[in-house]
N, C-alpha and C positions, 0 to 999 in steps of 0.2 A: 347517598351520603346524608341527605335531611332525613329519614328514616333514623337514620343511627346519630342522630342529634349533633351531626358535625357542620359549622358553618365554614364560612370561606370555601364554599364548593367551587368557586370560579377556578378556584388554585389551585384545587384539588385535581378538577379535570383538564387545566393547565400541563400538570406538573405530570399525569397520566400520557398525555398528548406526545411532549416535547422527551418524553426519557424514550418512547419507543424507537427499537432498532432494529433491522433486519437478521436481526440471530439473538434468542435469548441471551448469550453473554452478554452481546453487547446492549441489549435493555438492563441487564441483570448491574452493569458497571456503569452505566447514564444514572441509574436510579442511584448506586451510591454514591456516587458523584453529587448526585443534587439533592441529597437529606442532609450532604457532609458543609455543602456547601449552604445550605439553607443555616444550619446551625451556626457558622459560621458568622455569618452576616445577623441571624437572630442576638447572639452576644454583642456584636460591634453596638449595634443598635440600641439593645438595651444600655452598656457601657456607656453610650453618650449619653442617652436619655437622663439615666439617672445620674450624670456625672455634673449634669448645666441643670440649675435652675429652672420650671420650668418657664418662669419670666422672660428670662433670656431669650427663648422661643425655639421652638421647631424646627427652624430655618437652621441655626447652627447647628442644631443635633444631626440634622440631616444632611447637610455639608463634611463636619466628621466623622458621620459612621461609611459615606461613600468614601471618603479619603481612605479611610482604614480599612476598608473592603477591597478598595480597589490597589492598593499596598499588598496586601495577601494575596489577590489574585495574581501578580504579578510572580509571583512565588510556583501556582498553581493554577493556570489557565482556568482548569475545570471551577472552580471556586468565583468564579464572575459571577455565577446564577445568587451569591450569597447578598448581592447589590440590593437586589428584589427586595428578601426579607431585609435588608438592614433600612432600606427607602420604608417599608411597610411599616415597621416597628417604630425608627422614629416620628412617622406622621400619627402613631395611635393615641387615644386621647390621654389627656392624664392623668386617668385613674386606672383605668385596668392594660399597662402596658403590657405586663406580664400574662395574662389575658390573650390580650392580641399574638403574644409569642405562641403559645401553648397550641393555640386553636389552628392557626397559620403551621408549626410546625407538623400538628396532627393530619391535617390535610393534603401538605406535601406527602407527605408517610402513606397514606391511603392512596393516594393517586401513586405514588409509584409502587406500589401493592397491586395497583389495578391494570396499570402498563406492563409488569411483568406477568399479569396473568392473561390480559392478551395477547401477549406475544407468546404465549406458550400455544394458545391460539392457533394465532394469525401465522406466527415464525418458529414453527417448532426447532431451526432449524439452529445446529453448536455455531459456533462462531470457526470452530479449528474445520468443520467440515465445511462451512463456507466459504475458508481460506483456501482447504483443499482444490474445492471448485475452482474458487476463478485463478489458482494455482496452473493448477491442468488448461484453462482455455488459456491464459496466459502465452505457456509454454507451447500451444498449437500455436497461439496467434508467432509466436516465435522462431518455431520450425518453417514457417509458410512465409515467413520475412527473407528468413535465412536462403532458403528454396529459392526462391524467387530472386534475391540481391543476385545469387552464383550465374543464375541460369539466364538473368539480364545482361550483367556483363561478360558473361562467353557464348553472348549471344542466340543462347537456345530459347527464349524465349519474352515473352512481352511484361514491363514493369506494372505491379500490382503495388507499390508502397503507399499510393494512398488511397487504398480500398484497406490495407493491414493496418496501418499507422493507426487508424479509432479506436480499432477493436483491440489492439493491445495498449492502446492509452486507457481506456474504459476497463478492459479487465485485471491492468496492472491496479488502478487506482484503488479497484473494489478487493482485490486481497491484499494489499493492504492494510485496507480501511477495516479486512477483516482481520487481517494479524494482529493490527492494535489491540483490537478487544480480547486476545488469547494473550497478552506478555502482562506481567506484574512491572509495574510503573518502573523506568529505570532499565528494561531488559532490551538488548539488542533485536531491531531488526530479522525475521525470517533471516538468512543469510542466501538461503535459495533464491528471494526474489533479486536480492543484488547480482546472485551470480545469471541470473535471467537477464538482468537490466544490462549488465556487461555482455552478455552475445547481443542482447537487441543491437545496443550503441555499436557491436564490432560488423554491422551490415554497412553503416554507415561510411567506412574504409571501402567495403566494397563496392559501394556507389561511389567514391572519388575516382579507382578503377575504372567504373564504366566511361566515367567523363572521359577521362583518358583515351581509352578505347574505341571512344562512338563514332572518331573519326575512319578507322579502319580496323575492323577487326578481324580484316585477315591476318592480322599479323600475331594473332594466336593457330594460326594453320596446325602446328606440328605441336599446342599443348592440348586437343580439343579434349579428347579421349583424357587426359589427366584431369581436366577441370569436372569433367561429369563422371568421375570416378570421387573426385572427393566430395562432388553433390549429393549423390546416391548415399554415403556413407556418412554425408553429416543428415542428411534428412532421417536415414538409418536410424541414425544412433538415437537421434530426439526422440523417435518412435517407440523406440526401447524404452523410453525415459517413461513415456509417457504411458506404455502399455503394462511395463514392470516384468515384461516377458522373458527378456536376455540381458544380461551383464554387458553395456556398450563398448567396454576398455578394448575390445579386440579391433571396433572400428576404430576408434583412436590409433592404434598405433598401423593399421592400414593406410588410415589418414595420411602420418608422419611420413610412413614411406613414398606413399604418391607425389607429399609438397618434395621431397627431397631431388625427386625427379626433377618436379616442376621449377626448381631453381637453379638445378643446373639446367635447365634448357633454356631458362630463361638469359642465364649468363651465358652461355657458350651459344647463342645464336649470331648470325653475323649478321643482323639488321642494322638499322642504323640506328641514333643514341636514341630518340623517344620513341620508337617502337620498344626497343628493350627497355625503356623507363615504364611505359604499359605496361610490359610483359610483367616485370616488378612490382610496380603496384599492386596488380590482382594478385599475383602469389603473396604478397603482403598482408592482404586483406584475409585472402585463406589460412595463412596462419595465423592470425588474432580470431578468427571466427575458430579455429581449431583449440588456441589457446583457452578462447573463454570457455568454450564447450568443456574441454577439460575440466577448469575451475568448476564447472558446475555436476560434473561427475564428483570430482574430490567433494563436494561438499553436500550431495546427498549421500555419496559412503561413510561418510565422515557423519552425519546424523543418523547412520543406518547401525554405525559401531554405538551411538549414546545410545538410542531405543535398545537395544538389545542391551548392552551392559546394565541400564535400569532397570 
């Protein structure tokens, strides 16, 4: 940067530092972010400056150009970095305000020129394929929740939820974090990751099941064979989801059939009222884990009919 006769290199390599993301969009969308926001607060800045006397002093320029920046940003989160330049501008001296803009704006501009070209680098990696990613671990970490809640409360085997519970709070957060950077400001949420976040949360039903349960669980004797029937075939279907191999809808409505069983068994048992309140429960819980499983079938065919019609 002092080769190519630009001062304010502090800011420069600041502004390089602070825009880098782990996916070229999302460096590509920090950096517009903070020239838009640099310009931003450069106006406010100037605006005071040369609005007050410079008698008056510093002190108020630089009080209302934070006011006024920090007014806009309320509008536009990303635009807080505009504070910077408007603090910068009104402290310059009072001959070459305009000066201090120029030079300051030129340096943010080079520094996020420099941030997008290491991260082309460093991160060669889209932002939508990085969604992808932690999309897919997500959706393991979800299958393996699900797996696990069934096979807890009908007793086939021992609770992992909080060995699962990090990995899909860490990998939900990071697609996300990656979907932001793929939507043009104002655009809906992936609908996939909701419809994921809706089966994680439908585990949760079948852990109140187990509570129920933990006191005796023989008193699923005569459902065992139907609970590991719709395990087999929820974990099935996820597989599919995620392998992209078979069309899941057939396990779905295998599903249907199994719980239908399972409710009437559950009702026409002659135990007494909270065994059959157990019994109810987990069949509860299996079809909201059925249900959401659904919704999140309907809404990758549902994105499978937009891609194709575009």
């Amino acid at each position: 940067m002092r080769l190519m006769g630009l001062s304010e290199i502090f800011v420069g390599v600041l502004s390089a530092v602070f825009i880098l993301q782990p996916s070229i969009g999302g460096t590509a969308r920090s950096a517009g972010a903070r020239l838009v926001a640099t310009l931003v607060g450069t106006t406010a800045g100037l605006v005071t400056l040369l609005a007050l006397p410079y008698e008056v002093g510093k002190t108020l320029a630089l009080a209302l150009s934070v006011f006024l920046v920090s007014g806009l940003a309320s509008f536009r989160s990303d635009w807080t970095y505009g504070l910077v330049a408007a603090v910068g501008i009104s402290l310059a001296s009072e001959v070459d305000p305009f000066q201090t803009a120029v030079s300051r704006a030129t340096a943010i501009a080079f520094g996020a020129g420099l941030g997008i070209l290491v991260s082309l680098v460093v991160w060669p990696e889209r932002s939508r394929t990085r969604r992808e990613k932690h999309f897919h671990r997500v959706l393991r970490a979800v299958r393996d929740r699900t797996d696990d809640a069934v096979a807890t409360a009908a007793g086939h085997g021992k609770a992992e939820a909080k060995e699962i519970a990090p990995r899909y709070d860490r990998e939900m957060a990071l697609a996300r974090e990656a979907d932001s950077y793929t939507r043009v400001r104002g655009d809906r949420e992936d609908e996939r990751l909701a419809a994921v976040r809706r089966l994680y949360n439908a585990t949760i039903i079948v852990d109140r099941a187990d509570d129920a349960l933990s006191r005796d669980r023989s008193v699923l004797h005569d459902m065992d064979k139907q609970v590991r029937d719709v395990r087999k075939d929820l974990s099935e279907a996820l597989d599919r989801i995620l392998t992209g191999s078979d069309n899941p809808r057939k396990l779905l409505n295998s599903i249907d059939r199994t719980l239908q069983s399972l409710t009437e068994r559950s009702i026409d048992s002659d135990q007494d009222t909270e065994a059959v309140g157990a019994r109810l429960a987990l069949t509860f819980g299996l079809k909201e884990l059925r249900s959401s499983l659904g919704a999140l079938v309907d809404t990758l065919e549902d994105q499978d009919r937009q891609r194709a019609h575009n």
